[in-house]
N, CA, C and O of each residue as an XYZ file, in Angstrom:
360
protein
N       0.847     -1.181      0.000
C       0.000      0.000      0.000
C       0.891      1.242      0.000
O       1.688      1.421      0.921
N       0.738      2.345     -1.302
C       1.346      3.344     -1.099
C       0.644      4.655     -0.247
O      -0.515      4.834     -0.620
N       0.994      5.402      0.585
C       0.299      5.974      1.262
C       0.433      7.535      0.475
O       1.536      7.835      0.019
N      -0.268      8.123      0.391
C      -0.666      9.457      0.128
C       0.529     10.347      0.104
O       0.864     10.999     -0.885
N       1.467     10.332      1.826
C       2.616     11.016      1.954
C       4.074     10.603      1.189
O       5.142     11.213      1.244
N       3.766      9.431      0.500
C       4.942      8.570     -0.170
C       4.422      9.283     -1.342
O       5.302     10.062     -1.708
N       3.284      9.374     -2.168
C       3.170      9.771     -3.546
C       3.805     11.075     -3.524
O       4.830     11.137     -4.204
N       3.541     11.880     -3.059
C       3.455     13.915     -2.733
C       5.013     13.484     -2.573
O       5.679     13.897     -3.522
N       5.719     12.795     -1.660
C       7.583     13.012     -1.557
C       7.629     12.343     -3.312
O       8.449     12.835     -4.087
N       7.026     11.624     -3.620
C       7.911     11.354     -5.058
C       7.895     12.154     -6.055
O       8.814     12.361     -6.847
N       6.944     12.578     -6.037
C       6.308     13.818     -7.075
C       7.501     14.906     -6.614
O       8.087     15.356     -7.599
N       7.960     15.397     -5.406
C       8.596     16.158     -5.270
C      10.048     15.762     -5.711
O      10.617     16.443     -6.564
N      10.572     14.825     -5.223
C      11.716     14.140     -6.011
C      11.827     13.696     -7.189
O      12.918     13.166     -7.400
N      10.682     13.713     -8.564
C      11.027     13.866     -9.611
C      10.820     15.103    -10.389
O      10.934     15.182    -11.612
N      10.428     16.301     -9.386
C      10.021     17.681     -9.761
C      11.599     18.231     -9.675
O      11.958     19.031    -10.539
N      12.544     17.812     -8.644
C      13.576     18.341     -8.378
C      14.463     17.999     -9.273
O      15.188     18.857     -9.775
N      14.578     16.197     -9.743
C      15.250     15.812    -11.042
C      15.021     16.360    -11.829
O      16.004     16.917    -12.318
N      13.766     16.613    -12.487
C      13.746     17.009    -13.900
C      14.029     18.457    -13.770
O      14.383     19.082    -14.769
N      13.895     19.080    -12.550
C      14.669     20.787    -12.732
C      16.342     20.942    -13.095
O      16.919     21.795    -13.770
N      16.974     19.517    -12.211
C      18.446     19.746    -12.501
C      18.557     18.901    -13.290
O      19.753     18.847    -13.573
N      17.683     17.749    -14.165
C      18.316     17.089    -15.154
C      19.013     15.734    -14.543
O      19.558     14.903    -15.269
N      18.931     15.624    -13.195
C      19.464     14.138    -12.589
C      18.936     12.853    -13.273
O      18.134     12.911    -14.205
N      19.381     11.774    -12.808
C      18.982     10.619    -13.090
C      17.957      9.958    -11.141
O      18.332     10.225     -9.999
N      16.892      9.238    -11.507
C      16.242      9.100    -10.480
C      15.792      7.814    -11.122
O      15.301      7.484    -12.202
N      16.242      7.103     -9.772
C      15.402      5.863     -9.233
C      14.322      5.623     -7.899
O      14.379      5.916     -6.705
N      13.754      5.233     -8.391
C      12.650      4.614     -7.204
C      12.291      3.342     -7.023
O      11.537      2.717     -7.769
N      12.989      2.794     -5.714
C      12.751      1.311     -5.352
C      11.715      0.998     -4.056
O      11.758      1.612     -2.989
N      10.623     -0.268     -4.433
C       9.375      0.173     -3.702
C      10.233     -1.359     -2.658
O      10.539     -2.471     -3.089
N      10.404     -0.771     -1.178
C      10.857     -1.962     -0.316
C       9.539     -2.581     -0.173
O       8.443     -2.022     -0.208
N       9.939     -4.402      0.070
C       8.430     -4.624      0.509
C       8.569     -5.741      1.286
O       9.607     -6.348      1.022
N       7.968     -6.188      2.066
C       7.571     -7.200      3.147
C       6.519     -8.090      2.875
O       5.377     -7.630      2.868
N       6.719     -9.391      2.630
C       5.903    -10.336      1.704
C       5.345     -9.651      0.306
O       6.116     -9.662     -0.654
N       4.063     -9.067      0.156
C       3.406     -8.352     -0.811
C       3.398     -7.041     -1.197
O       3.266     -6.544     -2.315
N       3.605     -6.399      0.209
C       3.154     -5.300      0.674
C       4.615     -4.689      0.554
O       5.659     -5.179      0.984
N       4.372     -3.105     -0.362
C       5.235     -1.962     -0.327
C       5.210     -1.573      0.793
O       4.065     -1.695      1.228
N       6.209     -0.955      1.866
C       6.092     -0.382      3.142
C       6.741      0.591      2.755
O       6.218      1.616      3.193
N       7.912      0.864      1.953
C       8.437      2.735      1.461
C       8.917      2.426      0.567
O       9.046      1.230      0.305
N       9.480      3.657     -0.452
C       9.883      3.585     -1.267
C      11.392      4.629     -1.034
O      11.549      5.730     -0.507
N      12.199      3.804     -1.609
C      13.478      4.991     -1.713
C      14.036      5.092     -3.068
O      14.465      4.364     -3.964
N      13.799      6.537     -2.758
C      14.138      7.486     -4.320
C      15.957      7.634     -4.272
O      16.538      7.862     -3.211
N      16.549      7.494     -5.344
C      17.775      7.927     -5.055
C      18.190      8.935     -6.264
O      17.231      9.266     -6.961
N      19.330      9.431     -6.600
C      19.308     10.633     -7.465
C      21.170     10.640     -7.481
O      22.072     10.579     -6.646
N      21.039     10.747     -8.917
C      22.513     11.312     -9.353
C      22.670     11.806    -10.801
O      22.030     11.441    -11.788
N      23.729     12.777    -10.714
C      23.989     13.491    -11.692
C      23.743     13.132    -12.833
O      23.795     11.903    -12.773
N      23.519     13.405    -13.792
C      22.679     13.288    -15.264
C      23.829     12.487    -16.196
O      23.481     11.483    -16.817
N      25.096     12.934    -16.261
C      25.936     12.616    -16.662
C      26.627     11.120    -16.434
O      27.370     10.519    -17.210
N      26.046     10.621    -14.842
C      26.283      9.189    -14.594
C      25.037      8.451    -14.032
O      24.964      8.035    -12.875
N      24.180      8.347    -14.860
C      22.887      7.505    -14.664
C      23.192      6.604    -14.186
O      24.384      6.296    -14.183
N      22.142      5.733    -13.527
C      22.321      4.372    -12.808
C      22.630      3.484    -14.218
O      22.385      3.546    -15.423
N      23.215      2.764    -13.414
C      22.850      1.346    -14.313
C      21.974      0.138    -13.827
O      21.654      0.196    -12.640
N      21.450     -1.152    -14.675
C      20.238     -1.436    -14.022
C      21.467     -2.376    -13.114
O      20.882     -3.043    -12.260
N      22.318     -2.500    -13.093
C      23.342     -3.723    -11.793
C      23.384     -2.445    -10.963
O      23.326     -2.984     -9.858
N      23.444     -1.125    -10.693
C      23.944     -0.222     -9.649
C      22.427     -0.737     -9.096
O      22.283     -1.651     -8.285
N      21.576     -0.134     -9.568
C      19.922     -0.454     -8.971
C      19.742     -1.777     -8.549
O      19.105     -1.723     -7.497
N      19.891     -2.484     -8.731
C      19.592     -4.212     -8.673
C      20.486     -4.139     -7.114
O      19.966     -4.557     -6.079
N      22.111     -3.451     -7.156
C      22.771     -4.101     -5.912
C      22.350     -3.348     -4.968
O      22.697     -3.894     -3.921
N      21.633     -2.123     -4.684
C      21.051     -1.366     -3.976
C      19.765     -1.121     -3.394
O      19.355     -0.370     -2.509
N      19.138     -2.163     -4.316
C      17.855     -2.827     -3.969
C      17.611     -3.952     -3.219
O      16.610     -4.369     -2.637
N      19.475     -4.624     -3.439
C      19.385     -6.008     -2.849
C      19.933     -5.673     -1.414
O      19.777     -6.573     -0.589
N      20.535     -4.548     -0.992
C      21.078     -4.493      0.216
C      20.649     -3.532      1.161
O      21.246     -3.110      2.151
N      18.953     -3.098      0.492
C      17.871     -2.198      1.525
C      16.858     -2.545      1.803
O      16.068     -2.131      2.652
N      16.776     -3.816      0.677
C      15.385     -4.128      0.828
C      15.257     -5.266      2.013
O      14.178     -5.094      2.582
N      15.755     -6.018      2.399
C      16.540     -6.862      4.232
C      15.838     -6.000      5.096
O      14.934     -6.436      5.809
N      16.228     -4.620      5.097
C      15.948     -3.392      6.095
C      14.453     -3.193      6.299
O      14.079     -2.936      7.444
N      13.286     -3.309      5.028
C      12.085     -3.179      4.934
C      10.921     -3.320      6.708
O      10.311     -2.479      7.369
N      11.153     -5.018      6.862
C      10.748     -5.058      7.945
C      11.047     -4.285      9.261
O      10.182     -4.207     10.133
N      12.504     -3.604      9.432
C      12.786     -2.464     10.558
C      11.438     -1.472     10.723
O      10.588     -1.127     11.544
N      11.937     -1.237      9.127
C      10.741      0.146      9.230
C       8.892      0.138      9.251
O       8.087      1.056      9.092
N       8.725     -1.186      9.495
C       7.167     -1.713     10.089
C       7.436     -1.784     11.582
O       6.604     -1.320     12.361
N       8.570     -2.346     12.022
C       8.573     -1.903     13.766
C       8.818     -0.437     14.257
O       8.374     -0.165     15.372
N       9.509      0.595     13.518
C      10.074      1.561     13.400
C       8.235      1.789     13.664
O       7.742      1.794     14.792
N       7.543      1.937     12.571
C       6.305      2.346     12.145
C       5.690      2.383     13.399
O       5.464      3.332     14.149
N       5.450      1.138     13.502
C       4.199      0.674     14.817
C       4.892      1.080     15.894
O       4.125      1.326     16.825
N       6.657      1.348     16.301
C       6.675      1.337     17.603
C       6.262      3.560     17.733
O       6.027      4.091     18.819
N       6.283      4.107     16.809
C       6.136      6.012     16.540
C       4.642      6.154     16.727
O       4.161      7.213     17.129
N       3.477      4.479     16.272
C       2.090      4.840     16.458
C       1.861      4.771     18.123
O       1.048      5.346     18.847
N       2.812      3.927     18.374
C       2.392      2.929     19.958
C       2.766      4.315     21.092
O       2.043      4.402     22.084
N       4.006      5.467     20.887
C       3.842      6.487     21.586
C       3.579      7.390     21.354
O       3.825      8.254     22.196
N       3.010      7.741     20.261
C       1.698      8.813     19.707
C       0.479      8.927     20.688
O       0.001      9.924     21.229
N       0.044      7.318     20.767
C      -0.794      6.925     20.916
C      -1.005      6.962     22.492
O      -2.112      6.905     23.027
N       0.559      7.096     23.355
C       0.468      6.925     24.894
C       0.608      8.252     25.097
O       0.138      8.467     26.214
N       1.106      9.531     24.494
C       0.891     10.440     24.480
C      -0.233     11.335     24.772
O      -0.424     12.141     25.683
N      -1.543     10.657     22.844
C      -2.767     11.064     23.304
C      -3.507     10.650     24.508
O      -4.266     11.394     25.129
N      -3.177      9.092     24.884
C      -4.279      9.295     25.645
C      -3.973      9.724     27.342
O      -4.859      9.757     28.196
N      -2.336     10.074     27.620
C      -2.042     10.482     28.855
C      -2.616     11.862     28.675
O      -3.228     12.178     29.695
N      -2.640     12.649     27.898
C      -3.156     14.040     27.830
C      -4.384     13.829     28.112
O      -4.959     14.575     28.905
N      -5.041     12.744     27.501
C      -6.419     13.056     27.538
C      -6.866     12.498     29.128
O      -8.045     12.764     29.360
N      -6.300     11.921     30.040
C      -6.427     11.543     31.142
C      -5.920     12.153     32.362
O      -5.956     11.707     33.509
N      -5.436     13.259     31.920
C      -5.176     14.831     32.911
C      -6.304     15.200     33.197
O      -7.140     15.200     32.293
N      -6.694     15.635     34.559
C      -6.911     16.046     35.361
C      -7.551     17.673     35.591
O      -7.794     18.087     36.724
């Protein structure tokens, strides 16, 4: 699932390429089925990726994917102890 705030950052990271003319990739990490982020990367126009630069950089972030679902849930879990200690003041 791509979320709303992932589309709006990509749009902005290929608004910024095509102003300077970079080369941009976007690799969607994923956990069984499911996209959990995507990372955009960017370099000079003059040395585009190649599809082995992309392939070995895909192969050594995408391992990381599942972090950022605990990462995720553990930022909702004290959001969440936040709201409701506020809301249990006194």
């Amino acid at each position: 699932m791509i979320t709303q705030a992932i589309q709006d950052y990509l749009k902005v990271i290929y608004k910024l390429a095509a102003a300077s003319g970079d080369a941009v990739a976007s690799l969607p990490l994923r956990v069984d089925d499911e996209t959990v982020a995507i990372l955009s990367i960017r370099q000079r126009a003059d040395h585009p990726f190649t599809e082995e630069q992309v392939e070995q950089i895909r192969t050594k972030v995408e391992p990381l994917a599942p972090a950022l679902i605990l990462t995720q849930h553990a930022n909702r879990s004290r959001s969440e102890e936040r709201r409701v200690g506020k809301e249990c003041r006194y």
